[in-house]
N, C-alpha and C positions, 0 to 999 in steps of 0.2 A: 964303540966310542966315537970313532968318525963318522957315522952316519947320525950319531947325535950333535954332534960338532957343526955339521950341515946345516941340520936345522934349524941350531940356535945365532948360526951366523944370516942366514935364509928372515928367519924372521926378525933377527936384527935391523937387514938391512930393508923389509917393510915397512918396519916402527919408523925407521931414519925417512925412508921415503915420504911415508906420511905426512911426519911433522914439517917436513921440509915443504910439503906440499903446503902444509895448512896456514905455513907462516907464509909461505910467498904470498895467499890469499888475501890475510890479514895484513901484508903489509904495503899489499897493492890499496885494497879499500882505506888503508887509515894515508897512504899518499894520492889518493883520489880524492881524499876529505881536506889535505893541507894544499893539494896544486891551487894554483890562482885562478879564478873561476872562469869560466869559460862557457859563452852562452851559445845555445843553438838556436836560430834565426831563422823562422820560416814563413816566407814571404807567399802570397795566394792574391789569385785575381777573385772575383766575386763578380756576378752579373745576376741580379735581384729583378726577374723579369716580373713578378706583384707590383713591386715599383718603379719601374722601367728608370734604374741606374745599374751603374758598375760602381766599384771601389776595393779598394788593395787592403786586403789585411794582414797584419804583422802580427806577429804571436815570438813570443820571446819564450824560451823554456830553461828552466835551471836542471839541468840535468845530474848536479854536484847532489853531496848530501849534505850541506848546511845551506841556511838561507842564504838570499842576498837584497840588495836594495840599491834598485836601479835608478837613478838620478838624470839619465836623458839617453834617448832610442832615434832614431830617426833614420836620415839617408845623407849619404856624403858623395856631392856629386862636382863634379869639375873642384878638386881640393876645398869646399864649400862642404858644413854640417847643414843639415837641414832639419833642427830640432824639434821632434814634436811631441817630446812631454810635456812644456806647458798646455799644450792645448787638451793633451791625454789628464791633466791634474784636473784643467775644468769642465770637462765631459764629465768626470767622475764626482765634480763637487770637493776637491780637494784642496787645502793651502796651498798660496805657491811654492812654501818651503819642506813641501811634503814628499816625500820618497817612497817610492813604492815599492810593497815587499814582496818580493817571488820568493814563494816558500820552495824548501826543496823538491826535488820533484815536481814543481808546479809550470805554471806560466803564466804568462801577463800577455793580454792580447789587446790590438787598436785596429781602427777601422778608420781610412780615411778617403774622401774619392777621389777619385781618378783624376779627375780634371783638376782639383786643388794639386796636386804634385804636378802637372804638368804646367799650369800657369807660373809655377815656381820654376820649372826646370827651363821654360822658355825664356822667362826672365834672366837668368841665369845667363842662357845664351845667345842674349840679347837679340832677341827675337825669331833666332834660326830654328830652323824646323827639323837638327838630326841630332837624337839622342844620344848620348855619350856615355860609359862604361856608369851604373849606376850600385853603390856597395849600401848596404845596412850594414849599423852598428848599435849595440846598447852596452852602456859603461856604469858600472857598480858605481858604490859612495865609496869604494876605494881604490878606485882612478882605473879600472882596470876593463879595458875597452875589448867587444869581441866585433870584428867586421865578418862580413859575407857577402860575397858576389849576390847578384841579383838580376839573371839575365832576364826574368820573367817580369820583373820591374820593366826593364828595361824594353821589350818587346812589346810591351802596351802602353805606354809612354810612347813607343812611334810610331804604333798604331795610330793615336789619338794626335798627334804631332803630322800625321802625313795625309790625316783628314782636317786639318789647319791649313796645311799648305794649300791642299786643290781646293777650300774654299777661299784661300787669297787670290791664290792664280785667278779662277772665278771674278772675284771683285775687283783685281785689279782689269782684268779684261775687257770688265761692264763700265770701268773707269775709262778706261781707254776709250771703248767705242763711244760712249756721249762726249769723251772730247771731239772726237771726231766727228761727229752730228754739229756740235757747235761749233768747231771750224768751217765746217761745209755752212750750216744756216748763216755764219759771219762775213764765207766770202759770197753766199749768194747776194743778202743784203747790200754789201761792195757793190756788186758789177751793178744787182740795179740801180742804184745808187749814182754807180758812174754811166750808167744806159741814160739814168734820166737827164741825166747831164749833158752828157754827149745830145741827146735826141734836143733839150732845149736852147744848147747853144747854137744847133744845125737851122733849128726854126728860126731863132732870132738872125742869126744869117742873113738868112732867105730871105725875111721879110725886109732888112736892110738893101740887099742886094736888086729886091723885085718889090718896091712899094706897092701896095693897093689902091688902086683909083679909084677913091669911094664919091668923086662928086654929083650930087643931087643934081637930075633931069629938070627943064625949066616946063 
């Protein structure tokens, strides 16, 4: 009787395990499906040597189980959004007032170059040439924003930022040295200037000082 007692409590407490298991399962998926959505952001460099450019692409992924509808994606940099769904609605031929839908499991990708984010990111920093902590973000149509660091943004962005700079040093250099050419051609100019000066006041001098006896032999 107690060896059957064992067993019926033995497999009781499998049944109980089970079910226990099967609900924590279900109860995680069905609050994986109510949490507020949460997008994964994964930022890539691209270097298109067919076409000799680069450019950064952004891929948005819904990794939830219902859809979502993303309303604006871009880059937030110095407290600054840098919005680029509108330009992502008319790449695609879309209204302005259109939303775009990442189904579940799916993702939404953009592609933009290089250089167009960094004339923004210089402007930004009013002309200076050192990039600064740069994050993505993309926010549902119901208000609900996911950011991510972006050091890979960030690392080509001063790449291209630090071949700006040594082409300014450069041009300002090439600036410098023709001021310098035309100060030298302006003070040469000068002195002969004041040579020729100097030499015909010396003449007219002389010729005051030592008249020429020009008179005619008879």
């Amino acid at each position: 009787m107690q060896f059957d007692l064992f067993y019926v409590l033995l497999g009781l407490s499998i049944v109980t395990f089970l079910l226990v298991t099967l609900l924590m399962i279900r109860f995680k998926l069905v609050e994986k499906y109510f949490l507020p959505l949460k997008f994964r952001i994964v930022n890539t460099y691209v270097l298109d040597l067919s076409q000799k450019k680069d450019y950064l692409k952004m891929s948005i992924y819904n990794s939830t189980l219902n859809d979502a509808r993303v309303t604006s994606f871009g880059y937030v940099y110095r407290q600054k959004n840098i919005d680029y769904f509108r330009e992502y609605l008319v790449t695609h031929n879309h209204p302005a007032n259109h939303q775009a839908l990442v189904a579940a499991r799916d993702s939404l990708t953009f592609s933009l170059p290089l250089n167009a984010l960094v004339d923004v990111i210089q402007d930004i920093n009013n002309g200076k040439f050192r990039a600064r902590n740069v994050v993505a973000y993309a926010t549902t149509s119901f208000g609900q924003t996911t950011y991510v660091q972006t050091p890979l943004v960030r690392k080509h962005l001063q790449k291209v930022l630090d071949k700006r700079a040594k082409a300014e040093r450069i041009r300002l250099a090439g600036i410098a040295k023709e001021n310098r050419r035309l100060r030298r051609e302006k003070f040469n100019k000068q002195m002969t200037r004041w040579t020729q000066s100097i030499s015909f006041w010396f003449q007219k001098s002389w010729k005051r000082l030592f008249p020429v006896n020009n008179k005619k032999k008879p």
